[in-house]
Structure formats: C-alpha cells, structure tokens
C-alpha positions in Angstrom: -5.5 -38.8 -18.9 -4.4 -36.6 -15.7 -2.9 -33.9 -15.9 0.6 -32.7 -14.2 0.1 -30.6 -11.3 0.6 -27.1 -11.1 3.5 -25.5 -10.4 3.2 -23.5 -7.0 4.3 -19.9 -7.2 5.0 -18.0 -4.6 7.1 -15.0 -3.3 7.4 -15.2 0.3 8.1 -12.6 3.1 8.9 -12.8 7.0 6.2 -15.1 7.7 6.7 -17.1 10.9 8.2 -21.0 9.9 5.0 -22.5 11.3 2.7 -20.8 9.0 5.2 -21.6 6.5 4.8 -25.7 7.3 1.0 -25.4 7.5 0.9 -23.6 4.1 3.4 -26.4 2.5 1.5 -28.7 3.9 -1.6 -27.8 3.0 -1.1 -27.4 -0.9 0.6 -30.9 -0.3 -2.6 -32.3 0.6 -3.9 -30.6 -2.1 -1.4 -32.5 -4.8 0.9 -30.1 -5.7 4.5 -31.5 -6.0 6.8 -28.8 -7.4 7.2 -25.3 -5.5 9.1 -22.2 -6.6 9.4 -19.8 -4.3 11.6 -16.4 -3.5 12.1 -15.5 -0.5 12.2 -11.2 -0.1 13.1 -9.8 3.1 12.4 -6.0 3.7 15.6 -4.1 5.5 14.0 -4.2 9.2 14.4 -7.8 8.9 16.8 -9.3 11.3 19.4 -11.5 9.8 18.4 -14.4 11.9 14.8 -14.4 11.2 16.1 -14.5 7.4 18.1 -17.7 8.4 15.8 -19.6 10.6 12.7 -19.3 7.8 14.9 -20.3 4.9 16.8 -23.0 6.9 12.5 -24.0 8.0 11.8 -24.0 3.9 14.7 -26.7 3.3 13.9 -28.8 6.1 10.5 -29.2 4.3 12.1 -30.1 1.4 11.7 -26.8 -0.7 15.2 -25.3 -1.7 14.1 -21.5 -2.1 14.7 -20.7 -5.6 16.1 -17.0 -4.8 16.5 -14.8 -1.6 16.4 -11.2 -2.1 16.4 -8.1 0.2 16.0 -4.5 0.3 12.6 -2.0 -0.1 9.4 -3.7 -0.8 8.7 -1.8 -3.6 4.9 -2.1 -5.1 6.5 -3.7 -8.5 8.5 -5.8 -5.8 6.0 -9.2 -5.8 5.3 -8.8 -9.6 9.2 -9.4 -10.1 9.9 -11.8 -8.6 7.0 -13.7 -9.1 7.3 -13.4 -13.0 10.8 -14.8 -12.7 9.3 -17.9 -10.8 6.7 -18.1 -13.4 9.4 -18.3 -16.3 11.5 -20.8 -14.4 8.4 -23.4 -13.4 8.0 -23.5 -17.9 5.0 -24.9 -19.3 1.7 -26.3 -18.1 -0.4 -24.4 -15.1 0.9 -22.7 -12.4 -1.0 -22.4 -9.0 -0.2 -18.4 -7.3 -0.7 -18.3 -4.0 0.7 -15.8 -0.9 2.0 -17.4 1.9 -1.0 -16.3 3.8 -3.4 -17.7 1.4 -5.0 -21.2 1.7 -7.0 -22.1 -1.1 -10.0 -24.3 -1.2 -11.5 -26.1 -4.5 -14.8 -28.0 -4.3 -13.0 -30.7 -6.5 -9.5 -31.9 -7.0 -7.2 -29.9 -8.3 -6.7 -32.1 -11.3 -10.4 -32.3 -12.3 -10.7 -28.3 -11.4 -7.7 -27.9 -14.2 -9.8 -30.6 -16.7 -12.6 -28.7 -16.3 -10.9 -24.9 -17.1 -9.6 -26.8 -20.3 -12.3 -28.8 -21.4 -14.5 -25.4 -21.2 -12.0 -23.1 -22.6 -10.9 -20.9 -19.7 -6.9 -20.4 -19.2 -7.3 -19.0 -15.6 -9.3 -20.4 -12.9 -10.4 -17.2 -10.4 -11.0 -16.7 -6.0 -12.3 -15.1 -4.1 -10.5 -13.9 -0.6 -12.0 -15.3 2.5 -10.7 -12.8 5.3 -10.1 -15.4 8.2 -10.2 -13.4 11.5 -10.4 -14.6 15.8 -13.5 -14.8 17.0 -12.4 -12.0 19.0 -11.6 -10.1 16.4 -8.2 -9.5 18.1 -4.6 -10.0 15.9 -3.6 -12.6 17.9 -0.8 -15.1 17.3 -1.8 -19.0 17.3 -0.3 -22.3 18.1 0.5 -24.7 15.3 -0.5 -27.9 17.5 -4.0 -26.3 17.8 -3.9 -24.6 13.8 -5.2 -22.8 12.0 -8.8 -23.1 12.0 -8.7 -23.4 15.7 -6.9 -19.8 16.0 -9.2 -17.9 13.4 -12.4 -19.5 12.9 -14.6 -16.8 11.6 -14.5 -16.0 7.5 -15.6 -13.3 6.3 -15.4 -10.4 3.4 -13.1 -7.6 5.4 -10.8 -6.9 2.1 -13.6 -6.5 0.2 -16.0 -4.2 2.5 -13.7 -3.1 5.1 -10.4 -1.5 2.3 -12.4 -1.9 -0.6 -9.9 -4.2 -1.8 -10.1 -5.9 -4.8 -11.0 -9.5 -2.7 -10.9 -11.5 -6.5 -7.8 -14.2 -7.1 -6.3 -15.6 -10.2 -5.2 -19.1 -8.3 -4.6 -21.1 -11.5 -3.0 -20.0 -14.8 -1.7 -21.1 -18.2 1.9 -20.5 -18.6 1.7 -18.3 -21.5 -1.2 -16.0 -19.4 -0.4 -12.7 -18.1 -1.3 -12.2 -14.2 -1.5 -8.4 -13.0 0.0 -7.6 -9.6 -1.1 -9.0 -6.9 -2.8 -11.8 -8.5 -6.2 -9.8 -8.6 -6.8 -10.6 -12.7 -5.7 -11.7 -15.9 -5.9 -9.2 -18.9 -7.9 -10.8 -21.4 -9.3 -13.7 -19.5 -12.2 -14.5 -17.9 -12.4 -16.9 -14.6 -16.1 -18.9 -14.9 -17.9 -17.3 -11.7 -19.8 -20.3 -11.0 -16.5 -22.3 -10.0 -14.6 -19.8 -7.8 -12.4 -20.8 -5.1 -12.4 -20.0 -1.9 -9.0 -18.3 -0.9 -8.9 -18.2 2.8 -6.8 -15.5 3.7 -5.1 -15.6 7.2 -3.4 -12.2 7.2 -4.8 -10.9 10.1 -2.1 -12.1 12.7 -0.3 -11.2 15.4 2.2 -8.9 13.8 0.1 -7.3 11.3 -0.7 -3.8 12.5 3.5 -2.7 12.7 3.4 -4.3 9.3 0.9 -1.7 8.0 2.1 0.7 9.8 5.6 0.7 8.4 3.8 0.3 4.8 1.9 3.8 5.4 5.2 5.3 6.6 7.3 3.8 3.8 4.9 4.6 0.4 4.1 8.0 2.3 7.3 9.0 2.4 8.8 7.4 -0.7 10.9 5.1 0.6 9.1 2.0 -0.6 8.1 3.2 -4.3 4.1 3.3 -5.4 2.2 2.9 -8.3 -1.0 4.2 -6.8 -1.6 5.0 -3.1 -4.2 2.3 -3.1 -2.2 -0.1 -0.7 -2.0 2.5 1.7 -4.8 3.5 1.6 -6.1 0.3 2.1 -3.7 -0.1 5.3 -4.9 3.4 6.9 -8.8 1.7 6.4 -7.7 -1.5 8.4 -6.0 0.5 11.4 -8.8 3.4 11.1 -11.1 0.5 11.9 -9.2 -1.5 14.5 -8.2 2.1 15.8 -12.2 3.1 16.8 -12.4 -0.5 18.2 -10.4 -1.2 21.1 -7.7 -2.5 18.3 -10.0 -5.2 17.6 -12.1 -5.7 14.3 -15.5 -5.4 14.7 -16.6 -8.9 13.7 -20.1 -8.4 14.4 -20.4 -5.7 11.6 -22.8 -7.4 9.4 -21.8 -5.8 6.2 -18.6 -8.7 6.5 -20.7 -11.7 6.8 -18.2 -13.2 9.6 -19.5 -16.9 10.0 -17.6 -20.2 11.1 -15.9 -21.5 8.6 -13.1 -24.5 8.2 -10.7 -25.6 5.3 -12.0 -29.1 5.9 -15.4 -28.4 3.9 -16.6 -25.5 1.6 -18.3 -22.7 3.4 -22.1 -22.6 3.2 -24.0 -21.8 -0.3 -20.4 -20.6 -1.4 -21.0 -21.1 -5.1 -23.8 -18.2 -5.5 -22.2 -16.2 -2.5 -19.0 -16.1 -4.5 -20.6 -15.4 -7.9 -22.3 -12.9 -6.7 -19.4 -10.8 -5.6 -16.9 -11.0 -8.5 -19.1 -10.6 -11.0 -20.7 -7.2 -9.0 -17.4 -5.8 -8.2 -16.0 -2.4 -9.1 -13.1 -0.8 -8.1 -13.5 1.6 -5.2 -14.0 4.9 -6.4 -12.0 7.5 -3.6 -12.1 11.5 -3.2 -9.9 13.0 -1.3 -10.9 16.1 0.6 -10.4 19.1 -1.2 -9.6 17.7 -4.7 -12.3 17.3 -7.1 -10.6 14.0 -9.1 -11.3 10.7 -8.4 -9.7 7.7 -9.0 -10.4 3.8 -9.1 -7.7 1.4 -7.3 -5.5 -1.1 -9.3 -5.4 -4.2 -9.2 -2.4 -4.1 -6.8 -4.1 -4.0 -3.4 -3.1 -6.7 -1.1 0.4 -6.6 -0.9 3.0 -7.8 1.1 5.4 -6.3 2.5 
C-alpha cells in the first residue's frame, strides 16, 4: 500500500523567486503534492520584494498559507512553522528551508515505509554546505541552476560555525521538532539512512544578511535565546573576512568535493553516519569568563 506524501513545511523569507521555483520544483520531482508555507518578511524588506515573491509562489500554484512581518525574532521560524505543522494534520510532514534541497537514496515513499516498518517517527540529514568553486557569494542564473552556480559540497556549518549541520527532514505529525529543525526530543533518526540536505545558503546576498543578524541580536532588537546564531554569523564573516571575502574552499577540514543533486555524493552513507553520530555541540569560552556553554539546537536560522 503507498503511502500519502508528506506534507511540505516551510517558513520562507526574502529569497529571490527563482530559487523559490527551483526549490518547488525540486520537491515536486521528488513527489510531494501539498505545500504549506508562511511567508515572514523582516522590516528592511521592501514592499515590492514582498509582492513580487508571493505573487512568484501563486503563479506556481502555492497559495501562501500566511504572510507575516516584523523582527525575526529567534522563536520567529519555530512559530510559524508549528502553526503550518498543525494546519497540514495527520500523516508525515517533510521540513525543509527554502535554501535546503534534500536528497534521499530512495523514493520518498519507500524512505517513509522503511522509517515505519523499522519503528522510527523521524527520518534525520545531514547539511551539505553547497558553495562556488570560487568560493565567492556569488549570485547564479536559473537557466544555468543550481548545480552549475555552486558545485562544490562540503561540511562549512559543521567545521567552519560549529553548527549543528544534523536535519529532521521527515516527521510524524504527533512528533515534536526543536528550532531549527536540528532534532526531535525523544527520537532517534537511523544513522545509516541520512539524507543529504544540500544547503545553498551561501549566495549572493548573504554577508548583509549576517551582518544585520549580528547587529540586530547584539543590540536586542531581534530577541535571542542563546547568542549561538551570532555567533555562528561572526565565524562565517571572520572567515570570509581573512580571505579576500571568499571561503577558503581548499581548507581540507570541509571536505569540498563536486557534488550534484542528480546522484548521491560519494561513500555518503558512512561519511554521513560518521558525523551525526560523533557530534557534540560546540563548547565556547569567551575571553575573560570562566563559563562555558554548549549551543542549541537553534543554529541556522533565517532571517
């Protein structure tokens, strides 16, 4: 018997419309036939970027199911996204970013048969940082997409902002999903199927986005949990910052290799496994304090 497919769930922020129609697109291909998503636009905003991406979202045949505005607040995403969740009712629901491509090794509908038939209620990721072979944040065409613009994967989340770079992509209804996506309380993803989440974030764009994050949790305008996105954002411009504004894709420690949504990458399985079931949260001191702390789960977020 097949299953229904999943419910997409997504809160979506001032992405471009292109990227918006490839991301549709893609979890098209992929079978899903029902999407919820929110639309949240952050003050700097202008009001005709707001209409031209929601007027994009209709055209492909998705009637937002709510457009809000205002701070981006860390509790912002978990929200909204909760909201979605209780509107899209029973059976699985598929979370996924608007920057966020995922890739299965199977159909989605045997990838859900198999999380049942073994017992597991959440099916995990693992974030594939997608990056130009220059390393620059550059923009890209969509006649040329995306694989094209940013062929190198790699793990910069995870050893560049010691992120948490682990993904619930597929969960029961009834399971509860921390911020950001990063876990479930309770549940267990099996580590030998992991998905590969490819994550095109780093885009033309992206470095005034951070920047206004650091400005905005800093000074309390955008309220925080933790200062672990922040922090996170200071890493990624540190970095570009000592590099021409580039990231350094020949650091080895990030394992940036060709990669393509067409076909899993190479040996993915044990390369995958390996790094959600080793990781630990970062463990930060901060000059002239003698506490330490371990980030949330939150990391990641938009905004």
């Amino acid at each position: 018997m097949l299953s229904t497919p999943p419910a997409l769930i997504a809160v979506v922020g001032p992405v471009e419309p292109p990227l918006l129609a490839a991301w549709v697109r893609h979890y098209r291909w992929l079978g899903v036939e029902r999407f919820l998503i929110a639309f949240h636009f952050p003050e700097h905003v202008p009001v005709q970027q707001r209409h031209e991406l929601q007027a994009a979202s209709r055209e492909l045949g998705i009637v937002p199911t709510g457009t809000s505005t205002g701070p981006w607040h860390e509790h912002t995403n978990t929200q909204l996204r909760e909201a979605l969740r209780h509107r899209a009712g029973p059976g699985w629901h598929l979370l996924a970013d608007a920057d966020e491509f995922q890739q299965y090794p199977a159909p989605l509908s045997e990838v859900i048969a198999q999380a049942e038939s073994s017992g597991h209620r959440v099916v995990g990721g693992l974030m594939l940082d997608r990056v130009a072979a220059s390393g620059r944040l550059t923009g890209w065409k969509p006649e040329g997409g995306l694989d094209l613009a940013y062929p190198l994967g790699g793990h910069l989340t995870h050893r560049l902002l010691h992120g948490d770079p682990r993904k619930i992509v597929l969960a029961r209804h009834d399971v509860t999903v921390a911020g950001g996506n990063h876990r479930a309380p309770g549940q267990r993803p099996d580590a030998d199927r992991i998905c590969a989440v490819h994550h095109f974030k780093w885009r033309s764009g992206v470095l005034d986005d951070l920047r206004r994050r650091v400005k905005h949790f800093a000074t309390g305008t955008w309220q925080e949990q933790t200062p672990v996105v922040r922090d996170e954002a200071g890493r990624l411009l540190s970095h570009v910052g000592r590099h021409g504004g580039v990231i350094n894709t020949s650091d080895p420690r990030f394992a940036f290799r060709r990669v393509s949504l067409d076909r899993m990458p190479f040996n993915w399985p044990s390369e995958a496994r390996g790094i959600v079931t080793a990781w630990r949260p970062h463990i930060a001191h901060r000059p002239g304090s003698e506490t330490m702390r371990a980030p949330t789960e939150s990391s990641s977020r938009k905004g």
